[in-house]
N, C-alpha and C positions, 0 to 999 in steps of 0.2 A: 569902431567895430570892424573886424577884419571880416572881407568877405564869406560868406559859407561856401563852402566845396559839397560839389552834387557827387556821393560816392554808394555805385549801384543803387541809383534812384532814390538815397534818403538823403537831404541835408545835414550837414554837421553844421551846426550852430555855434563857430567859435567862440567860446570868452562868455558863454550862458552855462555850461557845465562842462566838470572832466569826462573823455572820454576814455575807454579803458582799450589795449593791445596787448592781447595773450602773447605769449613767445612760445613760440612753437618749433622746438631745434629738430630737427630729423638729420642728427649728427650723432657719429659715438663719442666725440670728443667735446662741444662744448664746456664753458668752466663750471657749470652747476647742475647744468642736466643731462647729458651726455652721455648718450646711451640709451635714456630711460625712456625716449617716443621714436626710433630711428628706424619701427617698421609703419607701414602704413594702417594695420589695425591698432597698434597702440598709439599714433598719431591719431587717428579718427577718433579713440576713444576721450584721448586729451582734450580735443579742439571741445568734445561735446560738453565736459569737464566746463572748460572755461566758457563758453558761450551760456551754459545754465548759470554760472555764478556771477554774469555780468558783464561778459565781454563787447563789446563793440566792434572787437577788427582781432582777426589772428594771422601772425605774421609769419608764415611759415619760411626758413631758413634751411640751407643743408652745406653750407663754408661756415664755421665754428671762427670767429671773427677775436675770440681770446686772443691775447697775450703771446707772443709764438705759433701760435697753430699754424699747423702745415697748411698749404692750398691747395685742394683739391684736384681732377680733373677736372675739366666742363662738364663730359660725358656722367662721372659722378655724380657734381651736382643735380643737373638733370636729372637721374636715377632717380635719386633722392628725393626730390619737390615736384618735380608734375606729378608721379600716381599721389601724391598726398593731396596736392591740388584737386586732381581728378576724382579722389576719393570722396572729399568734401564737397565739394558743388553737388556730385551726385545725389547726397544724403537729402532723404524728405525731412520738411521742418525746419526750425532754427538755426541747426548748424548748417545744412545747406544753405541757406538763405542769410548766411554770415559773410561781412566784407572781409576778403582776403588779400592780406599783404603779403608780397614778395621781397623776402631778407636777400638782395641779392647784390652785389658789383657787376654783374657782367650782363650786357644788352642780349646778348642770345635765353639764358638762363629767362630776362623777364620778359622777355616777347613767348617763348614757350609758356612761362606759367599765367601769364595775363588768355594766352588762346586757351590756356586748358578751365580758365573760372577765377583767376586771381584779377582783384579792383584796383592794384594799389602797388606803385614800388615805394622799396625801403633802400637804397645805397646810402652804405656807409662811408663812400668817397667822396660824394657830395655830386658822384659824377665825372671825377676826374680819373679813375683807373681805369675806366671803358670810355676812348671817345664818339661810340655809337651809343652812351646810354640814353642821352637828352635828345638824340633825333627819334630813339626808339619810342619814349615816352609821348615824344608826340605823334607819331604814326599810330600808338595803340591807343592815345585819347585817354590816357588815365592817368593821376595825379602823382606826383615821385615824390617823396624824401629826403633831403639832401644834409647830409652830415656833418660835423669838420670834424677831421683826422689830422692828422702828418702820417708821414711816412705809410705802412701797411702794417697789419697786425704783429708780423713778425721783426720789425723794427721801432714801433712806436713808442713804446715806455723808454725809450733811448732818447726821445725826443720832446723833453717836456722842459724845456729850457727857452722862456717867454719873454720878450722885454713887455709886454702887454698883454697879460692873458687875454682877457674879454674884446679889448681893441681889436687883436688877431683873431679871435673868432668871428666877434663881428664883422671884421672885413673880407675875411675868406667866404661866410654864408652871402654877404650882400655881393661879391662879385660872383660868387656859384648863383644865384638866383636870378644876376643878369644875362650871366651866361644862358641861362633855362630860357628866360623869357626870349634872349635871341634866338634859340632855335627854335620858337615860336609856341612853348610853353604856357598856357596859360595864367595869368598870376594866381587865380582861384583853383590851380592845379598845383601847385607847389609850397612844401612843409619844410620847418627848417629844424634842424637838432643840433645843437649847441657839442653833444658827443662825449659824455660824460663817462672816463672812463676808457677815454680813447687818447692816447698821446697826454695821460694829464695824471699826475701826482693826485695822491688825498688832498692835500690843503687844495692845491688848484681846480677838483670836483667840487669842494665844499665854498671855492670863489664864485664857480658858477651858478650854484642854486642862490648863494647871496646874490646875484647879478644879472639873473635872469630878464629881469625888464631889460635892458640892455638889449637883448638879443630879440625877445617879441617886438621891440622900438622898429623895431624891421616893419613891420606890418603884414609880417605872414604866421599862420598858426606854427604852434612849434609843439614839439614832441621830444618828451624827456624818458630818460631810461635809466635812472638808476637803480634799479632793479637788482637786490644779492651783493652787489657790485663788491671789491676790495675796504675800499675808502672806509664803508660800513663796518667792515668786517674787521678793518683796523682798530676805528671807535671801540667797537663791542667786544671785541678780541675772542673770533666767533671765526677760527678757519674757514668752517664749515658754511657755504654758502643758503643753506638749507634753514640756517638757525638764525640767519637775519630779515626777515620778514618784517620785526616791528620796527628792526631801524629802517628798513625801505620806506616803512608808512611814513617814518618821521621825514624821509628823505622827499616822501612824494607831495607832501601836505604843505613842502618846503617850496614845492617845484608847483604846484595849486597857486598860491600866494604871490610868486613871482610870475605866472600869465601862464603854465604852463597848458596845453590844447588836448592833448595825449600824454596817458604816460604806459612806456611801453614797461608789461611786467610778468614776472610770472604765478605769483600767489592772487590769484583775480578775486576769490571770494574774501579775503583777508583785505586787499587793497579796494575793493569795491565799496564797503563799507567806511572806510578811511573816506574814501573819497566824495562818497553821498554826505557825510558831514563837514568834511569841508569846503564844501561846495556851498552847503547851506549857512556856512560862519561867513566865507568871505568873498562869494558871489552874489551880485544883487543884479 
């Protein structure tokens, strides 16, 4: 049993039930949503949205992490995530009282959103595009995320050329999580994401949900995200990221099975219900 993580005072009880992580892009660009929460009342409005239908943790973002997409300013980003930060802490009830994650790469971005009411980082570098991210995590005492990528968003799909898929994930997340631990990281503070959808073809997403133990063998909770994602969109042959919902489910129920801890998504009350039943088939 992998230890529980203390996050804003509740325990998460890994490997006893899925837990759920809204996506919350406060970007005009993201690949599916983009646009459609990227002011701070229509992000407020989202967060409330998903935290009623089940959410556990929302992870608010403002670097759109697609395929090419540009990169921002700092100062942008910023823009962008503290008032939505500040927005939600403030609120009475649920959604204030909601764990917030920080989608971020860069140590300044989550020391801002961690002071403004954010519980939680999410980098999708694993830590290695900001070498202040892992000192920052431990100065702010809150638990990080740590990914595998190659390359950066605007390079990656160039890079999915593997002598070992899974071998090379696995190695990459168990030297990022020593890395963590030396800078003095707690082990009950750090998550791992296998990165689904990051530097990896269709067939090599659908290696990693078959392979998942693998990567939980690690002994740290892990967080999946295929959520909309391509791969699906291939199967289903469903452009439109909007109309693959029910292959997610099947994608998540895939990722349940294999040890999955979180799964980050964005249709919560659709995947919420996926979730409470397979929890109940094949969790005891």
């Amino acid at each position: 049993m992998v230890e529980p993580t203390v996050i804003r005072g509740r325990p998460f009880e890994w490997g006893t039930r899925t837990y759920l992580m809204g996506i919350l892009n406060v970007t005009p660009d993201s690949f599916s949503d983009g646009g459609s929460f990227d002011t701070p009342d229509a992000a407020l409005l989202r967060a409330g949205d998903m935290v009623g239908a089940g959410a556990d943790l929302i992870d608010v973002g403002g670097q759109s992490t697609r395929p090419g997409a540009a990169v921002v300013s700092l100062e942008t980003e910023l823009d962008r995530v503290i008032p939505v930060v500040e927005r939600l802490r403030k609120q009475a009830g649920p959604v204030g009282d909601a764990v917030i994650s920080v989608d971020t790469t860069r140590a300044a971005v989550a020391k801002a959103a961690v002071e403004a009411g954010a519980d939680l980082i999410n980098d999708i570098s694993g830590g290695t595009y900001d070498p202040e991210m892992l000192p920052t995590a431990v100065a702010l005492g809150v638990p990080i995320a740590l990914m595998h990528i190659r390359g950066t968003p605007q390079t990656m799909q160039t890079l999915t050329d593997y002598r070992d898929l899974m071998g090379e994930i696995r190695e990459f997340l168990a030297d990022r999580t020593q890395a963590a631990i030396a800078a003095g990281i707690d082990r009950a503070h750090i998550i791992l994401d296998p990165g689904i959808g990051f530097a990896k073809n269709s067939d090599q997403n659908l290696e990693i949900l078959r392979e998942l133990p693998r990567v939980r063998s690690l002994g740290f909770p892990l967080l999946v995200g295929p959520s909309r994602k391509s791969f699906i969109g291939n199967i289903l042959d469903r452009p439109d990221p909007k109309r693959r919902v029910w292959g997610t489910a099947a994608a998540c129920v895939a990722a349940i099975v294999g040890g999955a801890d979180i799964l980050r998504i964005h249709d919560v009350a659709e995947l919420c219900d996926v979730a409470r039943v397979a929890d109940a088939i094949y969790r005891k």
